[in-house]
N, C-alpha and C positions, 0 to 999 in steps of 0.2 A: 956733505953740504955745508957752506959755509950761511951761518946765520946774520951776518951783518950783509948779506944782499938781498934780503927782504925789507931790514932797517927802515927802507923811504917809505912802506904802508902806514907805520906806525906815527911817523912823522908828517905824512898826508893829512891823517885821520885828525892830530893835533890842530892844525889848519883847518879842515875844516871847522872841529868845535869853535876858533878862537873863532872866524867870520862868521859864526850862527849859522852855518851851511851843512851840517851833519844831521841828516836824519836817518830813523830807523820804522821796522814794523812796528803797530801798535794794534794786539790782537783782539779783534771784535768777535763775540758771541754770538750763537742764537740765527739767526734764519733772517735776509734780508729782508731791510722793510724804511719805513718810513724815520723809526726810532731803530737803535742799536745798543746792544749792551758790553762794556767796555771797563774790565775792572772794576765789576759791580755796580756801576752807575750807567746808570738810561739818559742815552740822550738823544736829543732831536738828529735827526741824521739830513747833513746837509753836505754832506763826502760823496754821495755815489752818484756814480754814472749810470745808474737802472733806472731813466728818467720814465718810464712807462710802471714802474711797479713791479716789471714781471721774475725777479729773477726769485723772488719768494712766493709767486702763483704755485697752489697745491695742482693745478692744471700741468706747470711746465714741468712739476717733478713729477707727476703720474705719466705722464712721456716720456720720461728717463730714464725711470724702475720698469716700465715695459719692454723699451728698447733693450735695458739689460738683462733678461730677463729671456726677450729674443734673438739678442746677438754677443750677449758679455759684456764682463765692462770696459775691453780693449780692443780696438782696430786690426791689433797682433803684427799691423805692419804698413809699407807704400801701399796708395790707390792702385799699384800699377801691378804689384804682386797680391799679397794675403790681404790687404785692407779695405778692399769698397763694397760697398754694402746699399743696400735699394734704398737704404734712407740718405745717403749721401746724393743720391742723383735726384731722389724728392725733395732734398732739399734746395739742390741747386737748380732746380725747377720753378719751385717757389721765388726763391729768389731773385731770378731772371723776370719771372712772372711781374713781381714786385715795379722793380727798376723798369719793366717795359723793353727788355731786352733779350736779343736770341738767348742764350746763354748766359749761363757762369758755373763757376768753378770755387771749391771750399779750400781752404787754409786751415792748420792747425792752431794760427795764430793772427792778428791783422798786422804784428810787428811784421811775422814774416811773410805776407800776403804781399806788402807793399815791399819788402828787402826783394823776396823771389821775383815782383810782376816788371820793378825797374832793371833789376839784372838780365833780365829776360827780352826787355823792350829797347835797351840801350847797352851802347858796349863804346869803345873807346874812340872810336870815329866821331861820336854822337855828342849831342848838347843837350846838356837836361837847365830848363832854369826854373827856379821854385820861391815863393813865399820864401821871406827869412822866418818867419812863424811855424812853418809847419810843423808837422810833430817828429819826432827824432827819428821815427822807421822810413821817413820818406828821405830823411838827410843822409841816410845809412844806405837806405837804397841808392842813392844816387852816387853816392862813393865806391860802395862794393860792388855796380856795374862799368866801373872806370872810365864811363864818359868824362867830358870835361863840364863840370858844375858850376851853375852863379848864382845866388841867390839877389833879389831885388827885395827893396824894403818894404815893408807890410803895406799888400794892397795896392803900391804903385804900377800903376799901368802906364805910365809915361817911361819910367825907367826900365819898366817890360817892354817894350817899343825899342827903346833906345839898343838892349840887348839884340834883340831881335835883327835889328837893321846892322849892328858892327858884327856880331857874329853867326850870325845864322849860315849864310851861304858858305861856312868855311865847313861847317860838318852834313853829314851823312842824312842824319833823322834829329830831331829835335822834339822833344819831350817838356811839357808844361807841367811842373804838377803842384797842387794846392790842396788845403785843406778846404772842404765848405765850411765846416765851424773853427774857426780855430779856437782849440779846448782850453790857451789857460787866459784867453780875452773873453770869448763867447761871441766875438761878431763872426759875418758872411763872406766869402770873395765876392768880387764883383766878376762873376759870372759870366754875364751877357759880354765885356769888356776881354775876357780872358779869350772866351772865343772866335770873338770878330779879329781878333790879334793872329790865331793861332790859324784861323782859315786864311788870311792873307801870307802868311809864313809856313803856311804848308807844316804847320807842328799839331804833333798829338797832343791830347790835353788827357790828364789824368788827375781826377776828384776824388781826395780820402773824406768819403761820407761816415767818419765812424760814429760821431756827433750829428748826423741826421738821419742817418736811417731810422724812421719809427716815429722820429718828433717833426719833421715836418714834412709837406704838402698832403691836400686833399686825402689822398690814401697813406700817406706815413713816409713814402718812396724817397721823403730825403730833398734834401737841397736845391737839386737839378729840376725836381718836379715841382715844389713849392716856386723855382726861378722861373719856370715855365719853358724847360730845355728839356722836354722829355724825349726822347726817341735821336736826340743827336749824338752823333760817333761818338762816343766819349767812354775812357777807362773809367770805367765805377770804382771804386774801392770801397770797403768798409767793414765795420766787427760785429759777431755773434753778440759779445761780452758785454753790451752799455745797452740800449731802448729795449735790444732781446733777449735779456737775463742770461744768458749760455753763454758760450765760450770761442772761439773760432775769427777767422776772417776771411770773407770774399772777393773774388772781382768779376764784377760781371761787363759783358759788351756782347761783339758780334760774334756768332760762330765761330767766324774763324781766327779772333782774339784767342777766344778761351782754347781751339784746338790746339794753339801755338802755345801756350802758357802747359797744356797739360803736356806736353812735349819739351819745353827749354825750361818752366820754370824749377830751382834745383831742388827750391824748400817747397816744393809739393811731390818731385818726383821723391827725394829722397828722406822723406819724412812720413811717418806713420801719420794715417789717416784721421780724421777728428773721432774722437769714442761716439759708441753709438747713443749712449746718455746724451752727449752733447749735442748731438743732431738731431736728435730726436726732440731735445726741449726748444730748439730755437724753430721746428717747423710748427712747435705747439705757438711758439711766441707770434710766428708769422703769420696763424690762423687768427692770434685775438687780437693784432695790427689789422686785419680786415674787416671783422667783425665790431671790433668795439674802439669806434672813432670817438667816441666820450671821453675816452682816456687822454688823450691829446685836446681834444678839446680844455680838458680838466687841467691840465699839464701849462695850457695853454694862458687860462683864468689866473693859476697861479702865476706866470711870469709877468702878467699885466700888474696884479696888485700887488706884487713886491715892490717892483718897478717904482710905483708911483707913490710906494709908502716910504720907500729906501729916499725917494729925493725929497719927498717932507720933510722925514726928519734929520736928514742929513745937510739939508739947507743953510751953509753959513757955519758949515762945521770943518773942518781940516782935511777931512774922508771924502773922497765922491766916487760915486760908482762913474765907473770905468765902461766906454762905448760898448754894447751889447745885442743883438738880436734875438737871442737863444735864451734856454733855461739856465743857462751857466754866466755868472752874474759874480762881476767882480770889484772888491773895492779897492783903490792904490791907497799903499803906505808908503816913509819915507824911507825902512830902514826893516831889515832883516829883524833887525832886536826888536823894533815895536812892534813887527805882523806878527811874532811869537809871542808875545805879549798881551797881544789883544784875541790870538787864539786860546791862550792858555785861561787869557778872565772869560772867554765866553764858555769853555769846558766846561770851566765852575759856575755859570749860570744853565748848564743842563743842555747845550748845543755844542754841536759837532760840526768845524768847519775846519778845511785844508788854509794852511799858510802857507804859500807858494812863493819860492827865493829866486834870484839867480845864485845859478845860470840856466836854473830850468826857463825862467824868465829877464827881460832885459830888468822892471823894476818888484820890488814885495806888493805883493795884496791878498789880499782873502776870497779864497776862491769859495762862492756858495753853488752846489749844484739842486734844481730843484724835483720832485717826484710828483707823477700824477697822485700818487697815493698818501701826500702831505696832508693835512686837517688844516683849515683856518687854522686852530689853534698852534698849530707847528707855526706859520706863517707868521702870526703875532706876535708869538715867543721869540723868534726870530730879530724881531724890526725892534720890540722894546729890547730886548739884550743888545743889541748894536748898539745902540742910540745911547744907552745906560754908558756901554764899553768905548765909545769913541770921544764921548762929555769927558768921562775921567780921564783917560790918555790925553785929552787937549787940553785940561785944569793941570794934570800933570804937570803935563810938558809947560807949561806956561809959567807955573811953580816956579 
């Protein structure tokens, strides 16, 4: 083996540090929750996608140590050979329940839920067109089913038209797909728009709900049902892993969606089943999404009064938060080096918040995500450490 043909990693890696674009893990302690323990210091936890509280309920881990306990801690294999297990079809019961839909179908993962449901839905005749926002398993799917792909720019519906009308009639089937939250903004699709578009062009529509299942409408059901599109044809997508503390991804629709999916999709046929822990704790999560609507309610108090305290104090300051609907609440910077910067002083004030770069995004900001299970006191701590961190960055810079 010649070692100067690995050479360009090392020289990659160099670039990224020089453009502040290299990151790494940074291992958290101790049992999810509201706070987090992180190389010895406690801090406010404003990182996680466990916007319901549940992924440190002693409820969802005594459903998990049962499961294994009844069936091991491994699937041992495909749904289709050694892996399905009666809690896999309860759960996918539930969740079809959930969504208002005949069916669905489990994923080991929601990357691959959405890689396997487009490779399986489109192939190379086809036209997929998507959000440029979406999240990268939906951009992965659309490529590794070799349709032909466009993305339009976030949220436009004229320029979804405009696709629609130059190319649609040139291929086979036509596939819409969007996020409903998109995770590193925190706003909505516009919904009702996507579909009026997609019944007049005879296209499928496919919604990655992994950002709402559990946070929003009436029963938790996610985006579709908060927009008031409950029961329309539509590919569901969405993850075990965020509102339902567990791990996995589904898709749910018609009958005969999910029969076709457990038949073509490859990252279901060929991939070992979700562990029975893991199925187990997200039908626990599903039970206390029905039962305990306070939680979202709760979830719900906190987005309003960040909201309104973020634009107080941020009034006339350099920082604004960034268009939002959702618990995921972001504020634009100008520059890679400053959102590390203003992450790294807020660490040292006892909070924990993501600095998100490109190209994961087009600009920097600071992503807060929030939890039913936050304290006022998290929420305060919160708004005065911004406000502290964004005054000195703008005396700074002004320096």
């Amino acid at each position: 083996m010649n070692p100067s043909a690995y050479a360009w990693i090392d020289h990659s890696l160099a670039a990224l540090q020089r453009a502040h674009r290299h990151r790494s893990p940074q291992e958290i302690e101790g049992r999810a929750g509201p706070t987090l323990q992180r190389q010895g210091q406690t801090l406010v936890n404003f990182l996680s996608n466990d916007y319901l509280g549940l992924a440190g309920d002693p409820r969802l881990a005594a459903a998990a140590i049962a499961a294994i306990h009844s069936h091991g801690t491994g699937s041992t294999g495909s749904r289709l050979l050694s892996g399905h297990r009666p809690l896999h079809r309860q759960l996918e019961q539930a969740i079809a329940a959930l969504k208002g839909t005949e069916d669905a179908i489990v994923f080991s993962s929601g990357y691959l839920a959405n890689l396997s449901t487009l490779g399986a839905l489109v192939g190379a005749p086809d036209l997929v067109l998507a959000d440029q926002y979406n999240h990268a398993s939906l951009k992965a799917g659309a490529k590794v089913s070799g349709a032909t792909s466009l993305d339009y720019d976030h949220n436009h519906m004229t320029q979804l038209e405009d696709y629609l009308k130059t190319h649609r009639h040139h291929h086979r089937r036509c596939l819409i797909a969007t996020d409903s939250v998109f995770s590193m903004d925190g706003d909505l699709c516009p919904l009702q728009a996507i579909l009026t578009l997609a019944e007049s062009y005879d296209a499928m529509v496919l919604i990655d709900e992994a950002h709402g299942t559990g946070v929003f409408g009436p029963t938790g059901a996610g985006v579709v049902e908060h927009l008031g599109h409950r029961g329309y044809p539509l590919v569901h997508m969405g993850t075990l892993s965020k509102a339902l503390g567990s791990l996995g991804g589904y898709v749910a629709g018609s009958a005969s969606l999910i029969d076709f999916l457990r038949n073509r999709a490859s990252g279901w046929i060929y991939t070992t089943g979700l562990s029975p822990a893991d199925t187990a704790a997200a039908l626990a999560a599903l039970e206390i999404v029905a039962q305990e609507p306070q939680r979202r309610q709760r979830l719900w108090h906190h987005v309003s009064y960040l909201n309104r305290e973020l634009d107080r104090v941020l009034a006339g300051l350099p920082v604004q938060r960034l268009p939002s609907a959702s618990p995921i609440i972001c504020l634009g910077y100008p520059s890679a080096r400053a959102v590390l910067a203003a992450r790294h002083h807020l660490e040292n004030l006892g909070l924990a918040v993501a600095a998100i770069r490109p190209p994961t995004v087009p600009s920097s900001r600071l992503r807060l995500t929030l939890m039913a299970t936050h304290q006022q006191d998290h929420l305060n701590h919160l708004v005065q450490g911004l406000a502290q961190v964004i005054v000195d960055g703008a005396e700074s810079n002004s320096g």
